[in-house]
ZAVEXVO-551795 format. One record per residue (C-alpha): residue in one letter; z, x, y. Coordinates in pm, whole numbers, plus 50000, padded with zeros to 5 digits. Layout:
A/Z/X/Y .
...
***
This chain:
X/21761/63963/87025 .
X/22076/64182/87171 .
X/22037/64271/87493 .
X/22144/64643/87626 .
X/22389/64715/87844 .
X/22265/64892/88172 .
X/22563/64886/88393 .
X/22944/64802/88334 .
X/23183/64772/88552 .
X/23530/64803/88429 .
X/23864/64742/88622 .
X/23670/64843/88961 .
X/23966/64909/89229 .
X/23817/65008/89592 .
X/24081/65013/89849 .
X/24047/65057/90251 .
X/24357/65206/90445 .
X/24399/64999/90771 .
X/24650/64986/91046 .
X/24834/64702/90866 .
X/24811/64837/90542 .
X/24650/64874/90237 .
X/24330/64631/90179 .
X/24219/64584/89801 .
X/23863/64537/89902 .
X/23766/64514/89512 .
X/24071/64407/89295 .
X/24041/64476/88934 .
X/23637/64344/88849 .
X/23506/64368/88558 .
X/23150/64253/88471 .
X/22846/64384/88281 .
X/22442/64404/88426 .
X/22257/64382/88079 .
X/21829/64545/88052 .
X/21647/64270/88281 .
X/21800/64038/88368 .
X/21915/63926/88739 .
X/22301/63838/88828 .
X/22414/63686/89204 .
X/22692/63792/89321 .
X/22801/63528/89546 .
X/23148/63464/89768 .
X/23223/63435/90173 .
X/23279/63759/90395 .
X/23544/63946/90282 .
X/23532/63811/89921 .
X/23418/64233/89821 .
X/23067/64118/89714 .
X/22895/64403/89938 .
X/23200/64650/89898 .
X/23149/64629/89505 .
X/22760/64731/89537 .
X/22872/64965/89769 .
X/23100/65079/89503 .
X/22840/65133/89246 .
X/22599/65312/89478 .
X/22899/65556/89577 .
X/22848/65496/89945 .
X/23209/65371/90054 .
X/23321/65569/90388 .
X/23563/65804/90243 .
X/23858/65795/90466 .
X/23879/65461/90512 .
X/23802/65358/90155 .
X/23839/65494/89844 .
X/23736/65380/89500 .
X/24114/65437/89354 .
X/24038/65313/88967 .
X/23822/65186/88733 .
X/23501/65264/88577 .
X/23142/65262/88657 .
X/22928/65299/88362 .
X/22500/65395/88426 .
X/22322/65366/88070 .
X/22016/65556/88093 .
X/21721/65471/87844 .
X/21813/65832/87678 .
X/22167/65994/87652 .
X/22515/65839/87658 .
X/22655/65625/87940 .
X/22722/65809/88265 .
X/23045/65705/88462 .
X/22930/65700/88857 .
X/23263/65731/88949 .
X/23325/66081/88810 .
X/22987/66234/88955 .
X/22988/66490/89242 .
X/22767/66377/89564 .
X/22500/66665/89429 .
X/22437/66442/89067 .
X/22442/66121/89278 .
X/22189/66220/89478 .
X/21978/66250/89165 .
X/22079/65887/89023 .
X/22096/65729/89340 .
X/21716/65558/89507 .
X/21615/65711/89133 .
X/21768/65491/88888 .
X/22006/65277/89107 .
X/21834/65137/89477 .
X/22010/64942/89723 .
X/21820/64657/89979 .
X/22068/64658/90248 .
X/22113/64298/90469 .
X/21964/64435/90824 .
X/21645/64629/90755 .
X/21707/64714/91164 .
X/21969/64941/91120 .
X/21865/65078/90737 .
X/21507/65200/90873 .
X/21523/65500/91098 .
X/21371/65339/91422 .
X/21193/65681/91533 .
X/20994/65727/91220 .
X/20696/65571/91114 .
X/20787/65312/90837 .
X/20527/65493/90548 .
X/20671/65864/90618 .
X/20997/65675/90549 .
X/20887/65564/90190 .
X/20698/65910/90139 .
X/21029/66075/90234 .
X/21193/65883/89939 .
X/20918/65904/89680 .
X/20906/66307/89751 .
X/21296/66333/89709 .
X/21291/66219/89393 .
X/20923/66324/89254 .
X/20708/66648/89213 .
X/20404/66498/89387 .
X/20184/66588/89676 .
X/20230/66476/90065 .
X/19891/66320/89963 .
X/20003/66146/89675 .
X/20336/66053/89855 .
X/20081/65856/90088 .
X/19904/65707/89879 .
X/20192/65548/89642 .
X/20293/65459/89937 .
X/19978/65243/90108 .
X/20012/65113/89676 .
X/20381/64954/89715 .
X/20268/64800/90053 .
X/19998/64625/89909 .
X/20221/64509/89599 .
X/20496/64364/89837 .
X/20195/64170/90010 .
X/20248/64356/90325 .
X/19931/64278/90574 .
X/19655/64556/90679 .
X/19914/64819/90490 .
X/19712/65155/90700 .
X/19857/64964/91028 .
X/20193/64937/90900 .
X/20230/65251/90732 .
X/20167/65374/91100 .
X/20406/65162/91253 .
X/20754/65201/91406 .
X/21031/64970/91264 .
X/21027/64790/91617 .
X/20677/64649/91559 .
X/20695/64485/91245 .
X/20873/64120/91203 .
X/21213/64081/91037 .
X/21018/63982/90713 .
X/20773/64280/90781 .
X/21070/64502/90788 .
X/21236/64392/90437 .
X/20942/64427/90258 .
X/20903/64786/90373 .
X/21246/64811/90271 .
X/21212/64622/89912 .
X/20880/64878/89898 .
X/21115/65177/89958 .
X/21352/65045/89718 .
X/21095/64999/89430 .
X/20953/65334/89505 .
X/21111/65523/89231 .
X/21046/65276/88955 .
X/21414/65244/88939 .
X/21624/65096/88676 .
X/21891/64890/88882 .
X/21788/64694/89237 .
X/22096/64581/89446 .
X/21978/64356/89714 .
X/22300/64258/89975 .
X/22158/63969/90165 .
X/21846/64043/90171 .
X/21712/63701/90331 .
X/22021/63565/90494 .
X/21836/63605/90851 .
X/21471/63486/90738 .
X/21261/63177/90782 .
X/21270/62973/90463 .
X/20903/63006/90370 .
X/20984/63397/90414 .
X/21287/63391/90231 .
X/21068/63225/89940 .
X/20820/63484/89948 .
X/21085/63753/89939 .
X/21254/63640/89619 .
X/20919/63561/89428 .
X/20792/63907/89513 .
X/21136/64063/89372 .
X/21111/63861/89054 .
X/20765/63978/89005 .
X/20838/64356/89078 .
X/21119/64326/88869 .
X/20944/64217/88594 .
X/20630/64505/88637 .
X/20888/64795/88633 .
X/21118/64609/88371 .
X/21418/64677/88606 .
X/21732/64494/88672 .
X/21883/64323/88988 .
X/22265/64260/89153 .
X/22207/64002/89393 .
X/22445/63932/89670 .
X/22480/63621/89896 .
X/22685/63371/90017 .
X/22442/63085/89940 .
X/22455/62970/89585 .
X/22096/62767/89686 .
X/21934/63144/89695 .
X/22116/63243/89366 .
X/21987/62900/89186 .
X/21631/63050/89271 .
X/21689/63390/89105 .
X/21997/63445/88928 .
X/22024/63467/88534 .
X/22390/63487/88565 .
X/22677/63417/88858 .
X/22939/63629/88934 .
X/23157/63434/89193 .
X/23433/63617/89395 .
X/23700/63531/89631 .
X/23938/63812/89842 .
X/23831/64100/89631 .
X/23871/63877/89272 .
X/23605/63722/89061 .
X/23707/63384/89005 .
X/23450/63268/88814 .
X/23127/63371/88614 .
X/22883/63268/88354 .
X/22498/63195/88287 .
X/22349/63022/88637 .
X/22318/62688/88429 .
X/22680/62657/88353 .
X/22827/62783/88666 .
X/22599/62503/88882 .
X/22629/62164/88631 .
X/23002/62242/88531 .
X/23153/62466/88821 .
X/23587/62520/88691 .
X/23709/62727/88989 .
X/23774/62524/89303 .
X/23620/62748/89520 .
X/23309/62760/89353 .
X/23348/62381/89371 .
X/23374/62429/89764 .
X/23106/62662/89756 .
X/22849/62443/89646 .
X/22969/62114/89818 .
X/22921/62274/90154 .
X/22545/62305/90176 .
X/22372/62044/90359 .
X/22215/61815/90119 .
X/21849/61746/90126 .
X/21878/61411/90044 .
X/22112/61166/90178 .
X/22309/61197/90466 .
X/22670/61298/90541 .
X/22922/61235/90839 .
X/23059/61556/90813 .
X/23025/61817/90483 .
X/23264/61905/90264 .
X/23474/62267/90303 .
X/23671/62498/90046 .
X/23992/62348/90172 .
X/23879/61989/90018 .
X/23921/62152/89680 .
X/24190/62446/89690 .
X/24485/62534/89870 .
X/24553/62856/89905 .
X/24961/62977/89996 .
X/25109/63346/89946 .
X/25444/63428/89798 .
X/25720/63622/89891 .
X/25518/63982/89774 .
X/25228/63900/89943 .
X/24995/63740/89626 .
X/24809/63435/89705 .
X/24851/63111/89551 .
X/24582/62900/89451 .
X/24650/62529/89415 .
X/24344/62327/89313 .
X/24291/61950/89469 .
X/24249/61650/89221 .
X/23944/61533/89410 .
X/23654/61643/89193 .
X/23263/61706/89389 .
X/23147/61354/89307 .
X/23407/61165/89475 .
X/23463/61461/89767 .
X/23061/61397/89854 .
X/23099/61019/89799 .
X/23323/60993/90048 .
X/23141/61159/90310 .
X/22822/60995/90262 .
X/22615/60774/90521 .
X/22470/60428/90454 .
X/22088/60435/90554 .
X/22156/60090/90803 .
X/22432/60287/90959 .
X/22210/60560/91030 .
X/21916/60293/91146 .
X/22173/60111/91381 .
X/22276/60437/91506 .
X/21912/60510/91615 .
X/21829/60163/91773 .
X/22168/60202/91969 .
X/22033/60549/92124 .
X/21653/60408/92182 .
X/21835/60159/92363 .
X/21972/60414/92618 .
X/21743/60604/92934 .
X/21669/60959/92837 .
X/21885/61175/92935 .
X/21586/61477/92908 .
X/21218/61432/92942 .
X/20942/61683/92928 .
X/20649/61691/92988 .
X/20361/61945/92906 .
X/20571/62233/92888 .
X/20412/62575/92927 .
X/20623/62869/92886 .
X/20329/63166/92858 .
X/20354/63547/92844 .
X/20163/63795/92933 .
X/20023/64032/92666 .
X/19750/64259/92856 .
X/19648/64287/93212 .
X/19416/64531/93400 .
X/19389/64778/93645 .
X/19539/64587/93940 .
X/19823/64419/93693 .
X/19706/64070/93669 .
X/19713/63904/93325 .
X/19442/63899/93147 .
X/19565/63747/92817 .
X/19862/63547/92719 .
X/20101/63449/92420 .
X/20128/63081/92455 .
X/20535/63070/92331 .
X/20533/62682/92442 .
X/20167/62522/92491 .
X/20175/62151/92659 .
X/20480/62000/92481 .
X/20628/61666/92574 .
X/20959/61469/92431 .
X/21253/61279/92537 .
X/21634/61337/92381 .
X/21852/61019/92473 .
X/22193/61054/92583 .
X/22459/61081/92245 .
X/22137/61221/92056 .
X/22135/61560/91844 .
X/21725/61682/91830 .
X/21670/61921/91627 .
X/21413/62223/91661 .
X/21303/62367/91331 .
X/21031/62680/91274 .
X/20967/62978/91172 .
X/21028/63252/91399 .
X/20755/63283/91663 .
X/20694/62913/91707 .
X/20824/62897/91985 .
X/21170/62718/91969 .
X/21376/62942/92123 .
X/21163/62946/92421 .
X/21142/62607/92506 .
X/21535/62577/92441 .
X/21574/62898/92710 .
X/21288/62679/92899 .
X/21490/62340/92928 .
X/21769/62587/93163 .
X/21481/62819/93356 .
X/21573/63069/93138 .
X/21240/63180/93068 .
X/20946/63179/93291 .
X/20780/62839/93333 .
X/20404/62854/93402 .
X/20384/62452/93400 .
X/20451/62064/93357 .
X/20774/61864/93444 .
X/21134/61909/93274 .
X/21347/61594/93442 .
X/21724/61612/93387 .
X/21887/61224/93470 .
X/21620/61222/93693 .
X/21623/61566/93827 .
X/21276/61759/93821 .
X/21446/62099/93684 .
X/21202/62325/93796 .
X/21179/62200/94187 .
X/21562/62271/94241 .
X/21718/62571/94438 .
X/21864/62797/94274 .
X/22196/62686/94475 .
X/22084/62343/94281 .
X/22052/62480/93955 .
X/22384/62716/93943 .
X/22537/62318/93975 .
X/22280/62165/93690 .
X/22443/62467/93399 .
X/22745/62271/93425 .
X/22635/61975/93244 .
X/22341/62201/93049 .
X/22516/62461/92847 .
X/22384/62651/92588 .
X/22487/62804/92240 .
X/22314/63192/92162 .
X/22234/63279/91766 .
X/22407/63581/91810 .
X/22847/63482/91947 .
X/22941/63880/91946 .
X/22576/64017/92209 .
X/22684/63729/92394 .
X/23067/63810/92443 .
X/23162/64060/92667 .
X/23351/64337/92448 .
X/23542/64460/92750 .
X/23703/64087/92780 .
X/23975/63938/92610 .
X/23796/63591/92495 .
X/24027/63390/92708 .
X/23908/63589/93049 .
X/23542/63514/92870 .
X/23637/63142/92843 .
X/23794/63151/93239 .
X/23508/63360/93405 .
X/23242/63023/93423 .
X/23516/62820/93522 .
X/23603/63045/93819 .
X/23260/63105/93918 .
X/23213/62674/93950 .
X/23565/62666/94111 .
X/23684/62469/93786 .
X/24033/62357/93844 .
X/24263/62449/94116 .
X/24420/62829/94010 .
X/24427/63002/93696 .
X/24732/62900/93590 .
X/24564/62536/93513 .
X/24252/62758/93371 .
X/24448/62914/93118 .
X/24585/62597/93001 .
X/24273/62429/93001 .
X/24128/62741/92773 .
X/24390/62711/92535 .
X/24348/62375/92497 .
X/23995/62406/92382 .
X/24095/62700/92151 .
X/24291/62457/91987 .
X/23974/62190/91981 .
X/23802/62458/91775 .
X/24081/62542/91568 .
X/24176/62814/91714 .
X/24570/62887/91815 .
X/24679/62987/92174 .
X/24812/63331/92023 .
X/24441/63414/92052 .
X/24386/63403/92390 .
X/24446/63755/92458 .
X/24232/63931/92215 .
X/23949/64091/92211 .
X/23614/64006/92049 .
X/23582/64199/91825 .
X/23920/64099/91602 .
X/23758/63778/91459 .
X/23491/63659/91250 .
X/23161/63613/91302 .
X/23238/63227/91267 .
X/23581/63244/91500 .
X/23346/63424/91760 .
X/23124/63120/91718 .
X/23385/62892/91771 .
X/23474/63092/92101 .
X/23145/63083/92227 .
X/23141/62684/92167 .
X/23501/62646/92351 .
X/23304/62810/92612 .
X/23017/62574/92666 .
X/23270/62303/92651 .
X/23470/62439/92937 .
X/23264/62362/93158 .
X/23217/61978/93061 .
X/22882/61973/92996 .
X/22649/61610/92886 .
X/22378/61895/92742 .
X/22406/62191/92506 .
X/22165/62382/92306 .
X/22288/62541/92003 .
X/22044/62802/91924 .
X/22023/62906/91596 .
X/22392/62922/91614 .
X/22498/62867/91256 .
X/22232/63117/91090 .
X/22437/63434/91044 .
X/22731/63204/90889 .
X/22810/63200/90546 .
X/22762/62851/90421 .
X/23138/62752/90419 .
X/23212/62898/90743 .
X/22890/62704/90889 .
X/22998/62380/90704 .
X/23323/62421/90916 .
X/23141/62507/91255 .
X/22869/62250/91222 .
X/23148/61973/91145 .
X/23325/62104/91473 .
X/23004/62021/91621 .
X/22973/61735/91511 .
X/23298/61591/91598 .
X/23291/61715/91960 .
X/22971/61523/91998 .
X/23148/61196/91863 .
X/23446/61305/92143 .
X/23288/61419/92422 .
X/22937/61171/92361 .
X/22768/61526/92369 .
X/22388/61544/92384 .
X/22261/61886/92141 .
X/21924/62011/92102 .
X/21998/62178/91778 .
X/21748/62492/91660 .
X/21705/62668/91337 .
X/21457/62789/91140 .
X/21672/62639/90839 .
X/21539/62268/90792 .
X/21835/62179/90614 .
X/22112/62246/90865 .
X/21863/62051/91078 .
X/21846/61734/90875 .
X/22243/61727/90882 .
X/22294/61782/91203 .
X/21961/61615/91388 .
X/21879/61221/91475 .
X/21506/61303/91495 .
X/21352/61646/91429 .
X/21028/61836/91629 .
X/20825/62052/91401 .
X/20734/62345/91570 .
X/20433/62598/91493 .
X/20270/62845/91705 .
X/20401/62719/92045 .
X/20288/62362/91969 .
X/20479/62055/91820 .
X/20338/61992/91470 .
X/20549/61698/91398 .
X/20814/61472/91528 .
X/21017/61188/91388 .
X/21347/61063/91260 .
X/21473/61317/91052 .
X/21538/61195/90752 .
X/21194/61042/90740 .
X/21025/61394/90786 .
X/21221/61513/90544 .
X/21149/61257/90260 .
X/20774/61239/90400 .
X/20636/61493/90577 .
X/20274/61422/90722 .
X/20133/61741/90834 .
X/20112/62062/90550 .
X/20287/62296/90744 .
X/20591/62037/90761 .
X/20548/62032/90359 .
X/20532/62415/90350 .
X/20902/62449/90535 .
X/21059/62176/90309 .
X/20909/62307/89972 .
X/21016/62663/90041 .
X/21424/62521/90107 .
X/21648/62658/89802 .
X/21751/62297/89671 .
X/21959/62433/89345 .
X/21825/62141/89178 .
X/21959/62093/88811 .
X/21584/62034/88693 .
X/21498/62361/88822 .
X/21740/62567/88694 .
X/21681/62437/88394 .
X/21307/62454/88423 .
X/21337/62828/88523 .
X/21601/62926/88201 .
X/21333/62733/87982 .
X/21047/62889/88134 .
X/21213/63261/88086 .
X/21458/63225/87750 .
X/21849/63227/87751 .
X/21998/63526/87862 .
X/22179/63638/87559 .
X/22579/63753/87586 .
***
């Protein structure tokens, strides 16, 4: 059976004027969306993945960027094709949340935080439909039942603010679906959810997609999400697509090296690696005299890149008798980290969330323990906990020996040298007003770190260059690198103060895979330096298993399991445990396969 064309991109150019010059965004894609079917768009920041959606939905900022060739061709179910490009904004308006929706990556910033999240989707469903205020309301309470929203009356009267991060994309997937529209562009639309979330997310857009027989462009830089979805992969790289083909193909027989990088840089699920793989095993990548880049692929294929970079099980056993061997370097002991939710006339609580409810465990010195949940248990807490961070209502935290919560607060400004910690998000935590070398300086000044700061600045640019970053850097500002140079900032930070202790919280999560494979290798080879001790978090169990000795299971302020890692990984004892690691995107062969079975080949 041929399949019809519903969208078809030809020889897209979209160009942004910057102070340096001219940036081709989107450099001369072609590619084709055919009647129900689902194609990833996958590639690292900057590759144009978001910039070409952007593209077809007409929403570039016009100045900077400009779509300055190409074609965009819409084919309707009646009537010849329709090139988007050549529309005024007045017909867009008509095609665009009508036929063509967009899911945009931070449902945060996309809802309007001072209106209620249902006038939202009645304000979209009466744009594009003669119906009733009534009627608006009632299609509305419909969708949030169909995207499995809870108690839909309560949310409909909600602000964004109250709802969860998952909360919020379904009200956005709702708003998107609204219109019964042809096309569905999702741009990251679970990079910053829990796993089980995540799961939930994609399995309710395959099944709306299906209902209204529409179409979806998904983009995201994890080709683990686009093995659970995607018919066909389009993969791109600095504006380019390098690569595409049916999902099957592009995952058992990948040609472009970066594709090979991209899918040798997840954390795999099971066996363990000393350090994972990166784009730059596979590809180099050079520019000529006018400015065009180079590509040079690597004769090291996957199999023996992985192979080399893969852990014997005794090695991993003798590394865990060597740090059982050791005193703790952290013990706690019936932690209670509570917060009050109501309290009455005089202000005294009345009724708490329990964030951390009596929880106990010991990290040795040289150990990484890893935290792993889904948002709410309570993991950030008891990391923010461990440096009296967060209110502690009870039980012991001892530090070599130290009982944490009994020192001054003269005592504890001396105790952050040695306990550092890692935030999720590197830019809230960087002062924008600071070049990143002042940023790096200002703790060592406040503990009197080195004699002047002459012998401060040379310190910081030695650890710039432990992260890989260059000395040239030290005057800039925050905001002219990339979310996973900022990351590397904020770690050169922690380190200049020395520290035997640093939690890294969640600080990998808004990192495309390759960028995280580089910044969780960093990690780990500063621990094998400096003999480092981490409490890792992150509600991804994966990045946990690489990076973690043993593992704590965390659910609802409690610990629901704890173990070596790789045993809780390969046998998990409690269901909630099993619930995390079932819902990880594994891009198994066997399910791919299973899933283009299960559904019929996507015909060309």
């Amino acid at each position: 059976m041929e399949k019809k064309k519903l969208l078809e991109v030809i020889n897209l150019e979209t160009h942004f004027t910057t102070e340096e010059g001219t940036v081709k965004a989107v450099d001369n894609v072609s590619f084709t969306l055919y009647r129900g079917e689902t194609v990833g768009i996958v590639g690292e920041s900057g590759s144009g993945k978001s910039v070409t959606s952007l593209s077809a939905m007409r929403l570039i900022p016009d100045p900077p960027g400009k779509i300055v060739g190409g074609q965009i061709l819409y084919y309707p179910k009646d009537g010849e094709p329709i090139d988007i490009v050549k529309l005024s904004e007045a017909e867009m308006q008509g095609l665009r949340g009508n036929e063509i929706s967009m899911i945009f990556q931070e449902p945060m910033t996309s809802l309007n935080p001072v209106f209620k999240c249902g006038n939202q989707v009645t304000e979209a469903i009466r744009l594009h439909q003669n119906v009733s205020k009534d009627e608006a309301m009632r299609q509305t309470l419909d969708l949030f039942a169909k995207v499995e929203l809870p108690n839909p009356e309560r949310i409909f009267n909600a602000y964004p603010h109250q709802l969860s991060g998952g909360q919020k994309q379904r009200v956005m997937i709702a708003m998107a679906m609204s219109c019964n529209p042809n096309i569905l562009i999702a741009d990251e639309p679970t990079t910053a959810l829990d796993v089980t979330v995540q799961k939930t997310i994609l399995e309710l857009m395959n099944d709306l997609k299906d209902e209204i027989d529409a179409s979806i462009i998904f983009i995201t830089h994890d080709l683990g999400v686009i093995a659970e979805i995607a018919d066909r992969v389009i993969v791109m790289y600095k504006g380019k697509i390098v690569e595409q083909g049916d999902s099957l193909a592009i995952f058992k027989n990948p040609k472009h090296p970066y594709t090979k990088g991209l899918l040798a840089c997840r954390p795999p699920l099971d066996f363990r690696m000393s350090r994972l793989p990166v784009v730059s095993d596979f590809m180099d990548v050079e520019m000529d005299d006018e400015g065009n880049r180079i590509i040079t692929e690597k004769e090291a294929s996957m199999e023996k890149v992985i192979e080399s970079v893969k852990v014997k099980p005794e090695e991993t056993v003798a590394r865990m008798e060597a740090l059982r061997a050791k005193e703790p370097i952290l013990r706690v002991e019936n932690l209670q980290t509570w917060f009050p939710t109501t309290r009455n006339f005089f202000g005294k609580p009345t009724s708490y969330v329990k964030a951390v409810n009596n929880v106990s465990f010991d990290v040795y010195p040289g150990e990484t323990l890893g935290l792993v949940g889904e948002s709410g248990c309570g993991k950030t807490t008891l990391g923010r906990s461990l440096l009296r961070l967060a209110p502690v209502r009870g039980g012991k935290i001892y530090f070599e020996g130290k009982d944490v919560l009994d020192l001054s607060d003269a005592d504890m400004k001396e105790l952050r040298k040695d306990m550092q910690i890692i935030f999720q998000d590197p830019y809230s935590s960087l002062n924008p007003r600071m070049t990143i070398g002042d940023a790096i300086m200002e703790p060592m000044r406040v503990h009197g770190i080195l004699a002047d700061d002459k012998a401060r600045k040379e310190k910081v640019i030695d650890l710039l260059e432990t992260v890989s970053l260059e000395a040239r850097h030290f005057s800039r500002y925050p905001h002219e690198f990339s979310g996973g140079q900022r990351q590397r900032i904020c770690v050169a930070r922690a380190l200049a103060m020395n520290p035997k202790f640093i939690i890294c919280d969640e600080s990998v999560s808004a990192l495309d895979v390759s960028v995280q494979a580089q910044v969780l290798n960093l990690l780990m080879e500063l621990r094998a330096k400096f003999d480092f001790t981490y409490i890792f978090i992150s509600h991804d169990l994966s990045v946990v298993k690489f990076m973690s000795d043993r593992m704590i299971v965390m659910n609802k302020g409690e610990i629901e399991e704890a173990g070596i890692a790789d045993e809780i990984y390969s046998n998990p004892q409690k269901p909630y445990t099993q619930k995390l690691i079932s819902a990880i995107p594994k891009g198994r062969m066997e399910d791919i396969e299973a899933r283009v079975a299960g559904k019929g080949k996507i015909i060309e």
